[in-house]
ZAVOVEX-473209 format. One record per atom (N, C-alpha, C, O, CB): residue in one letter; x, y, z. Coordinates in pm, whole numbers, padded with zeros to 5 digits, always signed. Atoms other than C-alpha are relative to their C-alpha. Glycine has a CB too. Layout:
% residues N
AXYZ ...
***
This chain:
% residues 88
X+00132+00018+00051 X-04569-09292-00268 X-00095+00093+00074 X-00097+00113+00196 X-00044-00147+00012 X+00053-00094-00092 X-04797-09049-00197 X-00232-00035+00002 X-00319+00019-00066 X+00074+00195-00088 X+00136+00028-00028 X-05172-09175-00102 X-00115+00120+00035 X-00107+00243+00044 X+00011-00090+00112 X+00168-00160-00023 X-05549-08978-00033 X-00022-00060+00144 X+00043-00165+00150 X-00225-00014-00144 X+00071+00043-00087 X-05711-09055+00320 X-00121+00012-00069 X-00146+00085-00164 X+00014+00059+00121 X+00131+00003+00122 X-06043-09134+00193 X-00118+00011+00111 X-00236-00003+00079 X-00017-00175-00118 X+00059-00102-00057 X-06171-08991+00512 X-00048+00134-00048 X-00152+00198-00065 X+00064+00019+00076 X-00012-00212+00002 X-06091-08636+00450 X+00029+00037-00158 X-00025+00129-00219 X+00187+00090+00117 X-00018-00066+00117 X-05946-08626+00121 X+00164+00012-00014 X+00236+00023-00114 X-00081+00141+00002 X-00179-00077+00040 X-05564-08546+00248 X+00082-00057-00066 X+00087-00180-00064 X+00099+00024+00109 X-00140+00071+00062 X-05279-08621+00066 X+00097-00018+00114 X+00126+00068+00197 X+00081+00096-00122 X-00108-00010-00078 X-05015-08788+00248 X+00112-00085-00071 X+00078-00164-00158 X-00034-00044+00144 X-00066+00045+00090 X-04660-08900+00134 X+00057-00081+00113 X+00088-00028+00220 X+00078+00091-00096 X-00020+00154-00057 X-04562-09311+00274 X+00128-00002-00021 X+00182-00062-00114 X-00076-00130-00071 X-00147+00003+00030 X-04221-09241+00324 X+00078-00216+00024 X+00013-00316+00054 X+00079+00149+00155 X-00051+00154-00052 X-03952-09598+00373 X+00011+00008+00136 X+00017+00092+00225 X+00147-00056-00055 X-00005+00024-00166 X-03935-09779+00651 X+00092+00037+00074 X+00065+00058+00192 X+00000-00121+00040 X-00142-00062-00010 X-03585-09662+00695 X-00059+00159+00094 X-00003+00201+00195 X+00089+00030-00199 X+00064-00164-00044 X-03767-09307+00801 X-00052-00033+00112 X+00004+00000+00217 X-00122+00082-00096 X+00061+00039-00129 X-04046-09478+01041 X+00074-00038+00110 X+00041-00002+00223 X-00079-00095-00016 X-00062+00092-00083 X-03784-09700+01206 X+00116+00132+00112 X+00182+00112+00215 X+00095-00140-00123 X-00099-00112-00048 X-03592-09323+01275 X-00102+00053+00066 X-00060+00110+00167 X+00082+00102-00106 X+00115-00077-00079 X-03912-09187+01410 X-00008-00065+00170 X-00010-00007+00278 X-00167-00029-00094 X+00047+00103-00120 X-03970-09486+01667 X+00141+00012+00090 X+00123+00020+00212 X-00040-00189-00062 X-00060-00002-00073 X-03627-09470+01780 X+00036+00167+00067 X+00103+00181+00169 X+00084-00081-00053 X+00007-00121-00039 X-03641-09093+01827 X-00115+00012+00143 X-00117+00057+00257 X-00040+00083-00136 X+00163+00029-00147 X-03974-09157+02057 X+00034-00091+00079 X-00015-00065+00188 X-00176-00073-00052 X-00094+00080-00107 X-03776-09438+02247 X+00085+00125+00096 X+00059+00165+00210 X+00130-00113-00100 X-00031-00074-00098 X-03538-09194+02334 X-00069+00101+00129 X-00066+00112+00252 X+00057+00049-00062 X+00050-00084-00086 X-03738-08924+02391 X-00057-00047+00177 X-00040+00012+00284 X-00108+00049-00088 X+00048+00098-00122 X-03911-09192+02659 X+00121-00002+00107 X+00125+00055+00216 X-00033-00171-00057 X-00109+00007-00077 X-03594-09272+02790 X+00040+00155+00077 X+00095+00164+00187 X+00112-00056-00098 X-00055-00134-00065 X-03528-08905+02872 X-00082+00047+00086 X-00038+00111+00182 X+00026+00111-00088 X+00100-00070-00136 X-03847-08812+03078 X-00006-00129+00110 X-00089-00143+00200 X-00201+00049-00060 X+00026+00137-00095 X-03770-09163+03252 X+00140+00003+00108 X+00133-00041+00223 X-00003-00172-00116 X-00111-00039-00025 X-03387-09060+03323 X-00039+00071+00159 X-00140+00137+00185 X+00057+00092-00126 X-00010-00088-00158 X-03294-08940+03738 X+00078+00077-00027 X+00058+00186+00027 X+00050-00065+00139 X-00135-00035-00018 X-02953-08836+03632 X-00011+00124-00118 X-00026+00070-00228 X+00120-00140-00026 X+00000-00167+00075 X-02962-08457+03433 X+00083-00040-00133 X+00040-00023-00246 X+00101+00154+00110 X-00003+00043+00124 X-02723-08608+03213 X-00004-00088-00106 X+00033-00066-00221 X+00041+00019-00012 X+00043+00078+00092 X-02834-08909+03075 X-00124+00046-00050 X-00179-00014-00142 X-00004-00122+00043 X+00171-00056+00060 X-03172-08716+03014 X+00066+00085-00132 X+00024+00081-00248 X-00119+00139+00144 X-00064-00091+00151 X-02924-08460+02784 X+00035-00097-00101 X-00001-00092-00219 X+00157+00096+00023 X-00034+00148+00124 X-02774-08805+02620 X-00132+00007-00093 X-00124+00048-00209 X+00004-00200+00092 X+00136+00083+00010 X-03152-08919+02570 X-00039+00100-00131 X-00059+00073-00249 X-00125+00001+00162 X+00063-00116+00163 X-03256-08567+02358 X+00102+00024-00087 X+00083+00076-00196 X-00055+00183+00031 X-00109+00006+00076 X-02962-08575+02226 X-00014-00024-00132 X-00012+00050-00231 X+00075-00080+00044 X-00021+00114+00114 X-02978-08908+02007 X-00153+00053-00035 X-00173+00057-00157 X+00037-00198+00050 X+00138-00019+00035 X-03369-08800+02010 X+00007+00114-00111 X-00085+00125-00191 X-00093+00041+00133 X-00017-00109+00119 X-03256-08509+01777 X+00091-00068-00131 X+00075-00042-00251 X+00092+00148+00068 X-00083+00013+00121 X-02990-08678+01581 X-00107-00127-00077 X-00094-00130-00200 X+00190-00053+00044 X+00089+00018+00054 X-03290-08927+01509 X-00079+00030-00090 X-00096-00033-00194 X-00026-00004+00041 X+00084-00044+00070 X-03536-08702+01401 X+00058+00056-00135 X+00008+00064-00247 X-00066+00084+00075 X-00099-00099+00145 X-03228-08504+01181 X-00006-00125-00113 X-00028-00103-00232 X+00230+00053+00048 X-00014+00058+00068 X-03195-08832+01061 X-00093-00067-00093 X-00064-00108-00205 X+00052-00040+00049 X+00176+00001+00044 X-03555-08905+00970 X-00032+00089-00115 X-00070+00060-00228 X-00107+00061+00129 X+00006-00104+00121 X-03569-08601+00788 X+00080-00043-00133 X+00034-00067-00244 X+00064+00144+00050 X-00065+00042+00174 X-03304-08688+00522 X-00011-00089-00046 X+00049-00100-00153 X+00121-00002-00039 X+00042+00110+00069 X-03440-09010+00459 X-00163+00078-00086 X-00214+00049-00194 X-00022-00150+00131 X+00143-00045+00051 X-03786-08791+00423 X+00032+00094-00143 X-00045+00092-00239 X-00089+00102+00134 X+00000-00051+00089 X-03622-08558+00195 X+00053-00061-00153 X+00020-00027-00266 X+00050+00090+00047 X-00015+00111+00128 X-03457-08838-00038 X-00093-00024-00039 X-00076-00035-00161 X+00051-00123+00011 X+00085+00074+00041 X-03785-08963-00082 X-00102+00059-00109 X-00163+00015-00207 X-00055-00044+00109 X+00083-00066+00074 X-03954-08672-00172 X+00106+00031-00140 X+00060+00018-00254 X-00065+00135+00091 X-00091-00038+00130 X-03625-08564-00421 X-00047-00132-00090 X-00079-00095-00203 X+00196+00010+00035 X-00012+00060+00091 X-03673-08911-00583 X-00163-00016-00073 X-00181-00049-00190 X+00079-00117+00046 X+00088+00013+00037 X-04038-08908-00590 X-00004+00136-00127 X-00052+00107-00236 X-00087-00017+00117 X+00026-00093+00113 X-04024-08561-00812 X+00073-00069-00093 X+00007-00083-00196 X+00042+00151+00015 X-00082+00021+00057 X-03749-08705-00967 X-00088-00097-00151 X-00082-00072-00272 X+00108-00062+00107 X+00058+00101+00082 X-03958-08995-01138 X-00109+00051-00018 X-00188-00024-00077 X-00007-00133+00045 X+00147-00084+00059 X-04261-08745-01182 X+00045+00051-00136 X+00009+00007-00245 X-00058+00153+00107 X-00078-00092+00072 X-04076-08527-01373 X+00073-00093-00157 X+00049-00048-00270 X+00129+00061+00125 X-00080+00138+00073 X-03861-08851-01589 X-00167+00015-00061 X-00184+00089-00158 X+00080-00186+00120 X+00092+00072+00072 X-04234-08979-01663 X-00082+00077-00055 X-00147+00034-00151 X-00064-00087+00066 X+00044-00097+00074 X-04379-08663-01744 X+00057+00026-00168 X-00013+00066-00261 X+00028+00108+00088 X-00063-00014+00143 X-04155-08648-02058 X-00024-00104-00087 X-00014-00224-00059 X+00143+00013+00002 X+00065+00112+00127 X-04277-08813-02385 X+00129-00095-00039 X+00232-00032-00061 X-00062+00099-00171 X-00067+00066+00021 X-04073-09130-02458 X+00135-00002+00098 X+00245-00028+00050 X+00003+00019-00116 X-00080-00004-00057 X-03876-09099-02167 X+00000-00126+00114 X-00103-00192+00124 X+00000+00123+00030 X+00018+00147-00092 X-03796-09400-01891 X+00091-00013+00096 X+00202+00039+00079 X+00015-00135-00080 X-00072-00050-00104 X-03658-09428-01582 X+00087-00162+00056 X+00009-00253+00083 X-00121+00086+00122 X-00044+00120+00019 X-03401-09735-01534 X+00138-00018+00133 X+00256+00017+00136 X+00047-00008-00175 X-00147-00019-00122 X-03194-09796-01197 X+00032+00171+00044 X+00135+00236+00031 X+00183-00067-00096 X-00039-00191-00013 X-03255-09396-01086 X+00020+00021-00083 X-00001+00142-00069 X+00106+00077+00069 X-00075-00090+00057 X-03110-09299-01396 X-00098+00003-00113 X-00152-00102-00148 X+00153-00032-00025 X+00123-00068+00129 X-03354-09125-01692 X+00083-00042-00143 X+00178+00007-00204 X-00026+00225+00006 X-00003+00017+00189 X-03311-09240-02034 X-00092+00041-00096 X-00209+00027-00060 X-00003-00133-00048 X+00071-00075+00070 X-03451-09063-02347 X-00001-00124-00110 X-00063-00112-00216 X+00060+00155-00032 
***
């Protein structure tokens, strides 16, 4: 879903929680890693803090693929969109 700030005007797109919940544990780690004594539990720490964010991302890019997806579906005259799948 993609909302206005009604501050400014911006568009921003409200990805799932599935995404946020990858963000927060990416920023845990990261925490964990500038908190780390030992050189390599700090490498562990950015580690998972990357496979996080990687993972963040492809929930972000599903979201946006399905959001065109159902732009695109509802843009078309007599068309309908039913369990993901487009019917004419």
């Amino acid at each position: 879903m993609i909302t206005e700030n009604p501050a400014n005007g911006a568009m921003r797109m409200n990805f799932t929680p599935k995404h946020d919940q990858c963000l927060e544990r990416a920023d845990h780690a990261r925490r964990r890693a500038h908190l780390a004594s030992d050189v390599r539990e700090r490498a562990e720490c950015l580690e998972l803090e990357q496979r996080w964010l990687g993972l963040a991302a492809s929930y972000a890019l599903s979201d946006r693929i399905s959001l065109s997806t159902q732009a695109k579906a509802s843009a078309r005259p007599g068309s309908r969109i039913l369990a993901g799948r487009r019917f004419i």
